[in-house]
KEVOMI-887177 format. One record per residue (C-alpha): residue in three letters; residue number from 1; x, y, z. Coordinates in Angstrom, 3 decimals, decimal comma, always signed. Layout:
N
+------+------+----------+----------+----------+
! resn ! resi !     east !    north !       up !
+------+------+----------+----------+----------+
!  ALA !  NUM !        X !        Y !        Z !
...
+------+------+----------+----------+----------+
END
This chain:
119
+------+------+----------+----------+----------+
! resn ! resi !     east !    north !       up !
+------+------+----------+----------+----------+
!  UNK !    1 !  +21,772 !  -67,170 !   +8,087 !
!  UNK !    2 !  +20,678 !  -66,301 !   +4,565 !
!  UNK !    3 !  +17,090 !  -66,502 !   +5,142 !
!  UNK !    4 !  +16,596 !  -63,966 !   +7,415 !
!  UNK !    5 !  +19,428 !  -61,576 !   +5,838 !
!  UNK !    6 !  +16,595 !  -62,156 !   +2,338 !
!  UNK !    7 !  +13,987 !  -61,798 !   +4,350 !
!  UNK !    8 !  +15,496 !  -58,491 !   +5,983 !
!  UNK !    9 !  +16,405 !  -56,946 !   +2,737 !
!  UNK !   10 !  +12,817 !  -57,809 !   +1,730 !
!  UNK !   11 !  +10,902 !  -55,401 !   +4,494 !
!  UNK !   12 !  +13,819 !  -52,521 !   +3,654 !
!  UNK !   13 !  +12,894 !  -53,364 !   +0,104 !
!  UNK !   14 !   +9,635 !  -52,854 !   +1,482 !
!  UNK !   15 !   +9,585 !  -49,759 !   +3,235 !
!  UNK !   16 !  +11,648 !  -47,682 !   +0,204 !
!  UNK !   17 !   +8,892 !  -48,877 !   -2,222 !
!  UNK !   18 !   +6,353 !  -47,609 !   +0,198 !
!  UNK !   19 !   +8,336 !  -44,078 !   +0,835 !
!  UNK !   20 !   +9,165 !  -43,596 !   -2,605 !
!  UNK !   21 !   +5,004 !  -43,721 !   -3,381 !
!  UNK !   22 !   +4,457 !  -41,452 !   -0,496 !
!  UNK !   23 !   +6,942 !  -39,035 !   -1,967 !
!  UNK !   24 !   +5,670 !  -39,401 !   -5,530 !
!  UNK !   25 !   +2,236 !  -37,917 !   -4,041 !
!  UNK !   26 !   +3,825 !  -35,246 !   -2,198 !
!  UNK !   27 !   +5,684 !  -34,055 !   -5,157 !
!  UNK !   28 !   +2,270 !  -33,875 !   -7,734 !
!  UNK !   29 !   +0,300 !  -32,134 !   -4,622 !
!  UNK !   30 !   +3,011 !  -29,934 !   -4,661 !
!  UNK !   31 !   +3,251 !  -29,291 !   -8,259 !
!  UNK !   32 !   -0,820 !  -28,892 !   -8,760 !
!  UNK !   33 !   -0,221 !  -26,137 !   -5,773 !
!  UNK !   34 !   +2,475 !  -24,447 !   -7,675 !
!  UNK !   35 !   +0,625 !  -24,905 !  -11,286 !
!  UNK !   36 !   -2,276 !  -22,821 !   -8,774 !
!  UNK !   37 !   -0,032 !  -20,379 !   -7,545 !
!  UNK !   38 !   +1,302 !  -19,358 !  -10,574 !
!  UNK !   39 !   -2,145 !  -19,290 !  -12,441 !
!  UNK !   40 !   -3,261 !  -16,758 !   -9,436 !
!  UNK !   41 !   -0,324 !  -14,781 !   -9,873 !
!  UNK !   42 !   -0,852 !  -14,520 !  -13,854 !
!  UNK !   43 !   -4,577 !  -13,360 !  -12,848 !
!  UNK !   44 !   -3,650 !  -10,953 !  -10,500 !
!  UNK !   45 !   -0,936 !   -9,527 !  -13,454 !
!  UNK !   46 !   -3,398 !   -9,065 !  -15,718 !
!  UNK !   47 !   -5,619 !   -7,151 !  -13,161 !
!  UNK !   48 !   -2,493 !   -5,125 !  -12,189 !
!  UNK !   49 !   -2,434 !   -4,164 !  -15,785 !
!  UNK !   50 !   -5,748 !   -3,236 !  -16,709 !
!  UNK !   51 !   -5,681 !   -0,860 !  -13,160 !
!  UNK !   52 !   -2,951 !   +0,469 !  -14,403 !
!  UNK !   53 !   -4,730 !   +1,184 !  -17,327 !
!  UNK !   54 !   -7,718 !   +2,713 !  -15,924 !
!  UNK !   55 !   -5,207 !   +4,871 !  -14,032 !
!  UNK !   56 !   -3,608 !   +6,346 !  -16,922 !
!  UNK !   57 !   -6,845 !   +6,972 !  -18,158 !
!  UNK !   58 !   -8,422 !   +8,395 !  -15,261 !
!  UNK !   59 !   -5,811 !  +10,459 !  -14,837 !
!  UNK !   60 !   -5,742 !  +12,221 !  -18,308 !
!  UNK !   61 !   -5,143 !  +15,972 !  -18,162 !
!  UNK !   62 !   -8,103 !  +17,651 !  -20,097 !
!  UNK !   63 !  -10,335 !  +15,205 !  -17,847 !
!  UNK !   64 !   -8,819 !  +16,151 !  -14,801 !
!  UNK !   65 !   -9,327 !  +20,196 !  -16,283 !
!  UNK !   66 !  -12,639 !  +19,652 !  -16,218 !
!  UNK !   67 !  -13,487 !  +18,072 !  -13,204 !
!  UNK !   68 !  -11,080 !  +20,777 !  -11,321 !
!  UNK !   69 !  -13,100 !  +23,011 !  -13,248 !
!  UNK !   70 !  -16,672 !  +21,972 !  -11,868 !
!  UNK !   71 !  -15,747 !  +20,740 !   -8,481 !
!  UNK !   72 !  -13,041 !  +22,985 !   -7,319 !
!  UNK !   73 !  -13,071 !  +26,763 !   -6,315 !
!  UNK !   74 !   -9,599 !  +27,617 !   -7,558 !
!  UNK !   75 !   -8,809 !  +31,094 !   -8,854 !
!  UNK !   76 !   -5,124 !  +31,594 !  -10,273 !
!  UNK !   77 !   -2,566 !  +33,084 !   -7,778 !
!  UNK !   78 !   -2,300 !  +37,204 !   -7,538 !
!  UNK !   79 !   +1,187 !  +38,627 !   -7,128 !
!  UNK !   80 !   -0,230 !  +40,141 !   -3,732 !
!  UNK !   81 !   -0,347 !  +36,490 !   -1,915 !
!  UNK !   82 !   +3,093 !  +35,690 !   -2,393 !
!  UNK !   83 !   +4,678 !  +36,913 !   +0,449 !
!  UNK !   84 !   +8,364 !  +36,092 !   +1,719 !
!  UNK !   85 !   +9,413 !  +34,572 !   +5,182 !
!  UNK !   86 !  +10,162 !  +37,948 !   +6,715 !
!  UNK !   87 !   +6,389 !  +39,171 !   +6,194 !
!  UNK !   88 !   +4,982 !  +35,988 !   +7,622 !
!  UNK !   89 !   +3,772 !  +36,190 !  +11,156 !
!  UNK !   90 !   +5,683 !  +35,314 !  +14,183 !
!  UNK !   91 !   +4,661 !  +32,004 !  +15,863 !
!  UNK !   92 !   +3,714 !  +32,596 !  +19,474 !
!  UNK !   93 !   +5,646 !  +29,866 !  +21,393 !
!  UNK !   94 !   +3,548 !  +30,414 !  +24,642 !
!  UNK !   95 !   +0,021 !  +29,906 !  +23,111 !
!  UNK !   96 !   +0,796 !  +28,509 !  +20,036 !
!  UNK !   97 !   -1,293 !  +30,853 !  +18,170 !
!  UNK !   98 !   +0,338 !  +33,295 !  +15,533 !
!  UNK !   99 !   +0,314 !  +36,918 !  +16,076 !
!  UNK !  100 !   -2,042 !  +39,257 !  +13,737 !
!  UNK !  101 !   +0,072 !  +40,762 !  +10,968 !
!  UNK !  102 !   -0,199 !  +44,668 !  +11,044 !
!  UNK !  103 !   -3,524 !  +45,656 !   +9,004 !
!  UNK !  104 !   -5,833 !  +42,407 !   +9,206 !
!  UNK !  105 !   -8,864 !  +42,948 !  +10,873 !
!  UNK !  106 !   -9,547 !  +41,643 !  +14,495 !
!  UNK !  107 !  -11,801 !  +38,888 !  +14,240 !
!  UNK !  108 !  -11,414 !  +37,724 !  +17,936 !
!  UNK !  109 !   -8,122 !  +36,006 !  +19,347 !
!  UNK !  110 !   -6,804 !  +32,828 !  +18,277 !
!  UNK !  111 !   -6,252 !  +30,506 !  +21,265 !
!  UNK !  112 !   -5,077 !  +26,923 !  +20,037 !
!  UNK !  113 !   -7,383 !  +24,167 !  +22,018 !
!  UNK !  114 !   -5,231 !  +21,805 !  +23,068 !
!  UNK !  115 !   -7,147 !  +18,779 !  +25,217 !
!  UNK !  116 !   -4,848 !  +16,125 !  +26,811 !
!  UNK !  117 !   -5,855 !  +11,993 !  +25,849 !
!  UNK !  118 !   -5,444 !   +9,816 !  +29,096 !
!  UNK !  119 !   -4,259 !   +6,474 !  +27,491 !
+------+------+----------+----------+----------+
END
């Protein structure tokens, strides 16, 4: 009765050696993918970083002056634009097009072209 209890407790023996290897492995794979992970997210900081820098940068005021300078059209605001929400025009709810304000010239009508997408 002994020998095959030994014998038994041999193969169980066996098969926890074998397991415990096979886990050993899974555990270094998984720590070289973590050690990999992390570098990647380290890189990825750093190139967070120096964007952020080139942002901050980029974005400087007397550079942006200048380029708004050369690129855009922009003339400052005259106190005869500003207007107030009872001199705006009316919006036509029919056509969708907004009624000509007393005093603008009559360039032709405004129509809004609407086309309908089948889906």
């Amino acid at each position: 009765m002994s020998r095959p209890l030994i014998v038994l407790a041999v193969a169980v023996l066996g098969m926890l050696a074998f397991a415990l290897f096979q886990l050993k492995y899974e555990v270094q794979t998984l720590d070289e993918q973590l050690t990999g992970i992390r570098r990647q997210i380290a890189v990825e900081t750093d190139a967070i970083h120096v964007l952020g820098a080139e942002w901050s940068y980029l974005n400087r005021p007397d550079r942006l002056q200048v380029l708004a300078e050369k690129y855009l059209d922009l003339v400052p605001v005259q106190p005869a634009q500003i207007s107030t929400l009872q001199t705006l025009p009316k919006l036509d709810p029919q056509s969708h097009a907004v009624a000509k304000l007393p005093g603008t010239p009559k360039t032709g009508t405004a129509k809004a072209n609407v086309t309908k997408v089948a889906r």
